[in-house]
Structures are given as structure tokens and as C-alpha cells.
N, C-alpha and C positions, 0 to 999 in steps of 0.2 A: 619744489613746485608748491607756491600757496594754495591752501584749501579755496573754495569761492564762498565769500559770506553764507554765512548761514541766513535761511530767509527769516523773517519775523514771523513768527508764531503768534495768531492771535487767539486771544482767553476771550470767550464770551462769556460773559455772567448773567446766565438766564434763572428765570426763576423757574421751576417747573410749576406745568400748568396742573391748577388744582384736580382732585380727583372726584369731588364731590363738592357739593355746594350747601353750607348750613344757613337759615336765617334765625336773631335770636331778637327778641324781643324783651324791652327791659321796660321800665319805670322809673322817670325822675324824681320818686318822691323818698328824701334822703339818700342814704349812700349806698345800702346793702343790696339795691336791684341792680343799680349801675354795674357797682363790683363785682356781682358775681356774672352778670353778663360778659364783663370787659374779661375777668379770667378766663371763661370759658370759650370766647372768638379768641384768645392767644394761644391757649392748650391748641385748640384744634387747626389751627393755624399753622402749628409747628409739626403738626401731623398732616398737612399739605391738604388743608381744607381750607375753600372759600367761604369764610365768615362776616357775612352783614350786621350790623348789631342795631337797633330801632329801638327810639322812644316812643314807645305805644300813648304817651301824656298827648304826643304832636299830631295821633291821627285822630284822638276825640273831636267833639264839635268846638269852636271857639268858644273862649271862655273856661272850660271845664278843665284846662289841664292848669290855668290857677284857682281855680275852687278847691281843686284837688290839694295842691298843695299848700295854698295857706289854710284853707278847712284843718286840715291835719293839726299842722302847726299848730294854730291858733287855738282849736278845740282839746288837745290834750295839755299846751302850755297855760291857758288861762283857762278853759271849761272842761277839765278833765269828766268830771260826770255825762258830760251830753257823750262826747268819744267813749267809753264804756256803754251807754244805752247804746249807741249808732251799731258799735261793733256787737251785740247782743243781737240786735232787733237784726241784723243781715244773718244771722245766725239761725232763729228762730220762727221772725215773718217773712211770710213768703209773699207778703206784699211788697215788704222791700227787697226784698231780693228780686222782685220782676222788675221794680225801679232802677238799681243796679244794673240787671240784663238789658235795660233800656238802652243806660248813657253806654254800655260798653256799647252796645251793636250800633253806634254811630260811630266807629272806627272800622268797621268792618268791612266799608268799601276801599280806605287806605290799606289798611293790611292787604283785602285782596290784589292791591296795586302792589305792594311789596313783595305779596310771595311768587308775582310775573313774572318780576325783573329777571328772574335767572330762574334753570332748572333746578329749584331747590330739592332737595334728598330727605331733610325734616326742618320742624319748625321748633324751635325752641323759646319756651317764656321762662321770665323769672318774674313774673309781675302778676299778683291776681284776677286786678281787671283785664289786662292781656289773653290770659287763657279762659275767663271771659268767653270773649270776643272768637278769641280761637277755635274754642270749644263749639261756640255755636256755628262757624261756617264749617268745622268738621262734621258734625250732626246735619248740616244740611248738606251736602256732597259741592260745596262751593269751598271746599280745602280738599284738595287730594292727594298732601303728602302726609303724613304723621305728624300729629303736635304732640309735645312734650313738656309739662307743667315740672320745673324745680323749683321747690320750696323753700323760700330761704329762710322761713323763721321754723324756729324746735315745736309750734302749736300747727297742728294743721286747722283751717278755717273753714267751712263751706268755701268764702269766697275764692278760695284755691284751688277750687275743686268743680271740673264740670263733665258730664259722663261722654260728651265729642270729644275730650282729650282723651288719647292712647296712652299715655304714659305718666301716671303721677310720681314723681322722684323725690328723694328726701336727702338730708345730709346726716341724720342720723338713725337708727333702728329705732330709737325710742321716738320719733316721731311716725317712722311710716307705722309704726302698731298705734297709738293713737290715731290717726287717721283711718288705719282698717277698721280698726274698733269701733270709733263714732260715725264713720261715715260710710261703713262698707266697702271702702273703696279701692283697690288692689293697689299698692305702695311700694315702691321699694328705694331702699338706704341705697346709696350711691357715692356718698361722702361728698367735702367741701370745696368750694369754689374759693380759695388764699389761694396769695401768692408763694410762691416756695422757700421766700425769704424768710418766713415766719415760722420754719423751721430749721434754715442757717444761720442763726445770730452767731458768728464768731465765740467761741469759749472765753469766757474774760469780760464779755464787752460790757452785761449787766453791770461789774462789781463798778468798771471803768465809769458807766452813766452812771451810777451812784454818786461816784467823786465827784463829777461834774457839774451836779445839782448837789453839792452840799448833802446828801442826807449818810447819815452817823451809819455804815454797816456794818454793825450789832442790832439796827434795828430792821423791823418787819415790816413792808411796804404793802399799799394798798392800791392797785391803780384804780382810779375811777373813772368811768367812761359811762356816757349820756348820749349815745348817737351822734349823728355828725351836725344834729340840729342843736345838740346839748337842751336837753326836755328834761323837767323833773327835777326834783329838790334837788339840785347836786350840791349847792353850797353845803346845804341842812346835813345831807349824806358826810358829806366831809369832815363836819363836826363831828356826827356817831363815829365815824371808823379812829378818828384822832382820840376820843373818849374812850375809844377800847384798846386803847394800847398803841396804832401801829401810824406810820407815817401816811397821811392818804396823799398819793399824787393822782392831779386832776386833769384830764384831757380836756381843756374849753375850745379848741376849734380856734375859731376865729370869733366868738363869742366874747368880747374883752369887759360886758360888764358883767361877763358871771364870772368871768378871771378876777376881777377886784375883786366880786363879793367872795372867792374861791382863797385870795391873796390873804382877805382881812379873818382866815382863821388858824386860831394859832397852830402851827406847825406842819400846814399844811402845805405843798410842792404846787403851784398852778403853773399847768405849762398851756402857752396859746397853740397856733396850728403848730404841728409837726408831721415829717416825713418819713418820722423812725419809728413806727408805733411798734414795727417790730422787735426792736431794739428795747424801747420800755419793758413788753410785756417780757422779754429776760432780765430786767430791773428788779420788777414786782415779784410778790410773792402770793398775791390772790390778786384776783379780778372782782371787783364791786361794780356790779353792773343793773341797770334797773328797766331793761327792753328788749333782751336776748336776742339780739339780730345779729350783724355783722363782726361786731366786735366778741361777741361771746364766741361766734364760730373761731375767728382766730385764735382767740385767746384758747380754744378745744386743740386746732392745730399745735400750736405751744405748747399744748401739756400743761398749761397754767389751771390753777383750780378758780373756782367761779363762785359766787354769793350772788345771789337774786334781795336786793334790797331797794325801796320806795319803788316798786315798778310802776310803772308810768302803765294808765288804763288799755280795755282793750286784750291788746295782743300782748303788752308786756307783761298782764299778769296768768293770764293764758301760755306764754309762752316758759314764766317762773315756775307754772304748775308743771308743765311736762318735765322741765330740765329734776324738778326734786321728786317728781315720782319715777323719774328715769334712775334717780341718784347722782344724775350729772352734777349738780348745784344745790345747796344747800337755801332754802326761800325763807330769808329773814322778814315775817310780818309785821313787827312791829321791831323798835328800838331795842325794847329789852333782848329780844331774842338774836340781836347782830351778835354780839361779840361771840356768844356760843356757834352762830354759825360759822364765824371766821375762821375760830379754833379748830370746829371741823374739818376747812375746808385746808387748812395749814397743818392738821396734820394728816390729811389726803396727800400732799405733796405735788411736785411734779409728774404727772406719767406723758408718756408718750405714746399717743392713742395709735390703733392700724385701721388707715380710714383709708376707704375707696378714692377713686379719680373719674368725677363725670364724665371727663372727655374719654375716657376707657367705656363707660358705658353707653357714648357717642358712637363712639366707635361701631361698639359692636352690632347696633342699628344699620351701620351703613356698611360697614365689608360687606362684598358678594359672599354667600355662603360659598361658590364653588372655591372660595380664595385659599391659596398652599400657605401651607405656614410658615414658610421664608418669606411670601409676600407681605402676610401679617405679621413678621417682624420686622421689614421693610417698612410700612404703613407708620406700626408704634414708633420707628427713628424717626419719620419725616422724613426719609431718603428717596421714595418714587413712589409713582400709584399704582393702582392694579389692574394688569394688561388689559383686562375686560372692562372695567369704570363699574360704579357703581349699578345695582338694578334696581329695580322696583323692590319694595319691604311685603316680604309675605314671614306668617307665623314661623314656618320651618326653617328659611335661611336669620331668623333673630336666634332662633332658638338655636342650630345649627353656630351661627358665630359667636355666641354667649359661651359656648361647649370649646369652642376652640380657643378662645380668649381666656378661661380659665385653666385647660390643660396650659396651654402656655405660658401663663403666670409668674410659676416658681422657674422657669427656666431663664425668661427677663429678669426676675428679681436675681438671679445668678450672675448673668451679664452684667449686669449695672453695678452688685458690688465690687 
């Protein structure tokens, strides 16, 4: 006797519904607000959280979110002195700094439309004038979930700092102690917003890109990187590093006439945009960098060693200062002083630093304290949420999941290897 067909078995492929709601707010002025925003809604994303991500440029008043960005642009690449007094005078007059408070709090009715949309659990900025803004509708009871200021640059600023945000975050220790130090203001290290690639380069692949661009491997590489705006003597730069011995390859972006003038010096590598920056920086053998943002944090993920040279005003030299009083990077001042710092920083070597996971200290903001510790291994896979959902943030259940998330620690780190 035949069996009777078997019936069709249907697979739904459902997403599971998220268990909490984040909103992050970013900055389009250059690359390093965007990207650490964009890592941080994918982390948490895969931890089965709903992540909105905002251009805080889009809710100012018209007009201001191009001031903003060709101001930048145009005042550190052609009037670098006026960007150095600007970023001083926010630092020290509290005139301009009310100014400031001004243009933010004319996003402040956009924002409050964005943090409607959904039962948000916290607020997250990567953007100064964001938290700004944030800061001020926290202090008036017109925010009433937690904001969270990360710092994407190694200098903490005033304008990153405001006493309505809850949580100021850093990427590294040597900044949240510069910022308690200058500003009082309770910090804490958290580590970086890269992507995970940036510590997968295939073994081999540097020697392989070496081949690939011609350069001699018996020689010593130098990548050069300029932001994603490519700001700052970079040409000039390429000359000193090539004068002290080592190959300078140059990151221009999409920039192609600082690629010529990059092209026209002798023995230098000019590459236009690329998608492999991760793959470079296992090429190099230091980082010449002159603005410590996004590429230097990478380049800390890597384990690659760093030089602070022709910093670009402002933040870039603010930001050289902390990395060489941290001893992260060595701050070449002037020309003479590059090649001794090179030396330094090449025979510092590769290390491979042990850096925190923001979305781990995401986390522990939003699990219920009452949560078991199968749920919150659960949670960290991105496998299901917690039977109860998220609650309201009170001191004891942060404090309470912070304790749990670190006994836990070494025993994930067991799992994974």
C-alpha cells in the first residue's frame, strides 16, 4: 500500500519582533559621525534591536546644515586660523557658546518628532551639536528616555558635552580622563565603532597589496590619510615621510587633484577612493595622520602605530595632544621632528589592543535587570528577546545589568573561541 503524499510543509521566515527600540542621531559633516552611527544601528540590530539612525544637519533651520558643512570645509582648508579661534572661542566664551545653544535648539522640535515615532528605550548621539540639542530637551523634562553622547574624537570638547545628557561615552580611557579632568564630567571608555573587518584582513593579504601597487617589500610604508574631506598639507606631508626614508601611500578619496599633486611626488603611491582601507592599513606599517577621527580609531582597531603630523586646526591638534599624552601616537611638530617620530612609532610595532563593544554597553542600559542569564546570552546572540521587554531605566537595574554583563564576559569570550 502507498504511503499518501506527504503534505507540504510551510517555512515562514519571520523576522522576530524587536525587543526594544534605539534612536541614534548622527552628523553629516565628514565621515566619522555617519560611521560610527551606521556601526552602532548594525551591532544592535543583530542583537534584535530596532535602530533608526538621523541626520541631526536635516532637523536644524534651513540653510544651516550647509553653513555647517562648507564653514568647516572651507575654513580649515583655505582659513585655517579663523577654525582654530572658532573652535577656542566655543571652548572658552560663553557667548558663543549661548550662540551655539541657539542654532542647536532649533532642531529641537524635529528631534522631539523623532523620539515619538516609536517607544524609544534611549537616545543615542554621535554628533556634538546633537547632544546639544538633546541635552537641552533632557534638562527640560521634554526627553524622557536617556540620552547618550559618544565621542568620536581622542579630545573631549565642551561642545560634546552637556549636563541633560546621561551618559558621556568615549572610545578610549585616555580620553574619558581628559574629559573628567577638564570638564568634570563623569566619562566612560567604551571602545570603537569599526567594522570587524578591520581586524580580519586575511594573513598574507598586506604583502599581496604590496605587489599589487608596485612597492619594493624591503621597504617601510607610510599610509597617509586626510579625512574623508582630504584637509591639510597632504601633498607637503608626503614629501616629509618620503624624505625620511619610507614609501608614503596616500588616501585622496575622490579628491583627484590632490591625487595629481600626491602623483607628482617622487616615490609616492596615490590611491583615489577605495573600498579596502581595511586591507591597506595591513599594507602599512604606520599611520600619518593629521585629524585623529575615524581613520585613526581604525587604524587603533588594527593595531597599526600612528604619527600625528601637519594637524589640521582646532580638533586635529587638540585631538594630537591627547593621543601623545596618552602615548597612543607620537605628535610630530614640526618637519624636523617627523622622521624621529616615525622611528618611534615603528618600533612600537603592531599590537593588538582589548577594546570594549558600545553596543555591549547599549545593552546593558536596556536589559531588564530582572533578566536570567540564559536570556542575556540569548539577547548577546540575537536569538529572541526577553519575555518581559524592556522597562523603564532606573539607577539599580543599569547598575544591576552592568554586574551581570561583566560576570558574564569571560564565559562568552569562552563560547566564541
Amino acid at each position: 500500500m502507498l504511503n499518501p503524499p506527504a503534505e507540504p510543509q510551510v517555512v515562514l521566515d519571520v523576522e522576530p519582533e524587536p525587543w526594544a527600540s534605539v534612536l541614534v542621531v548622527s552628523g553629516s559633516v565628514g565621515a566619522g559621525h555617519d560611521g560610527a552611527a551606521n556601526e552602532l544601528a548594525q551591532r544592535l540590530r543583530a542583537l534584535g534591536v530596532h535602530v533608526d539612525v538621523e541626520d541631526h544637519l536635516s532637523a536644524l533651520v534651513p540653510g544651516a546644515a550647509l553653513f555647517l558643512r562648507q564653514g568647516y570645509t572651507q575654513s580649515v582648508g583655505r582659513v585655517p586660523a579663523l577654525f582654530e579661534w572658532l573652535f577656542g572661542v566655543l571652548e572658552d566664551s560663553r557667548f558663543w557658546r549661548c550662540l551655539l545653544a541657539l542654532l542647536c535648539r532649533t532642531s529641537c522640535w524635529r528631534l522631539q518628532r523623532w523620539s515619538r515615532r516609536r517607544p524609544y528605550s534611549l537616545v543615542v548621539s554621535t554628533y556634538p551639536l546633537a547632544s546639544q540639542a538633546l541635552g537641552h530637551l533632557r534638562e527640560k523634562g521634554r526627553l524622557r528616555v536617556p540620552v547618550v553622547t559618544y565621542l568620536c574624537d581622542p579630545a573631549a570638547h565642551r561642545s560634546w558635552i552637556h549636563p541633560g545628557v546621561d551618559h558621556h561615552w568615549t572610545v578610549t580611557e585616555a580620553t574619558a580622563r581628559q574629559g573628567r579632568r577638564d570638564y568634570g564630567t563623569p566619562m566612560t571608555a567604551v571602545g570603537p565603532l569599526v567594522p570587524e573587518r578591520f581586524t580580519q584582513v586575511p594573513a598574507g593579504r598586506g604583502a599581496q597589496l604590496r605587489r599589487e601597487l608596485g612597492i619594493d617589500p624591503a621597504r617601510k610604508v607610510a599610509l597617509l590619510v586626510a579625512g574623508s574631506l582630504g584637509l591639510g598639507d597632504v601633498a607637503e606631508s608626503a614629501a616629509r615621510v618620503a624624505e625620511a626614508g619610507l614609501v608614503p601611500m596616500v588616501l585622496c578619496g575622490r579628491n583627484e587633484e590632490l591625487r595629481a599633486q600626491v602623483s607628482a611626488v617622487p616615490g609616492a603611491v596615490a590611491l583615489g577612493w577605495r573600498s579596502d582601507v581595511h586591507e591597506l592599513l595591513s599594507a602599512a606599517d604606520v599611520l600619518v595622520q593629521n585629524a585623529g577621527g575615524l581613520s585613526y580609531t581604525e587604524a587603533l582597531v588594527a593595531g597599526l602605530p600612528a604619527v600625528s603630523y601637519r594637524c589640521i586646526p582646532g580638533h586635529g591638534r587638540a585631538n594630537a595632544a591627547v593621543l601623545e599624552g596618552a602615548r597612543l601616537a607620537p605628535w610630530a611638530r614640526t618637519d624636523e621632528e617627523l622622521a624621529p617620530a616615525l622611528r618611534s612609532a615603528l618600533a612600537r610595532g603592531r599590537r593588538a589592543p582589548q577594546l570594549g563593544d558600545p553596543a555591549e554597553a547599549v545593552l546593558a542600559l536596556l536589559v531588564p535587570a530582572d533578566a536570567s542569564a540564559v536570556e542575556l546570552v540569548d539577547l548577546r546572540a540575537g536569538r529572541r528577546r526577553p519575555a518581559r521587554g524592556p522597562r523603564p531605566l532606573r539607577p539599580g537595574r543599569v547598575a544591576t545589568a552592568a554586574l551581570v554583563s561583566a560576570l558574564l564576559a569571560p564565559v562568552l569570550a569562552r563560547r566564541s573561541s
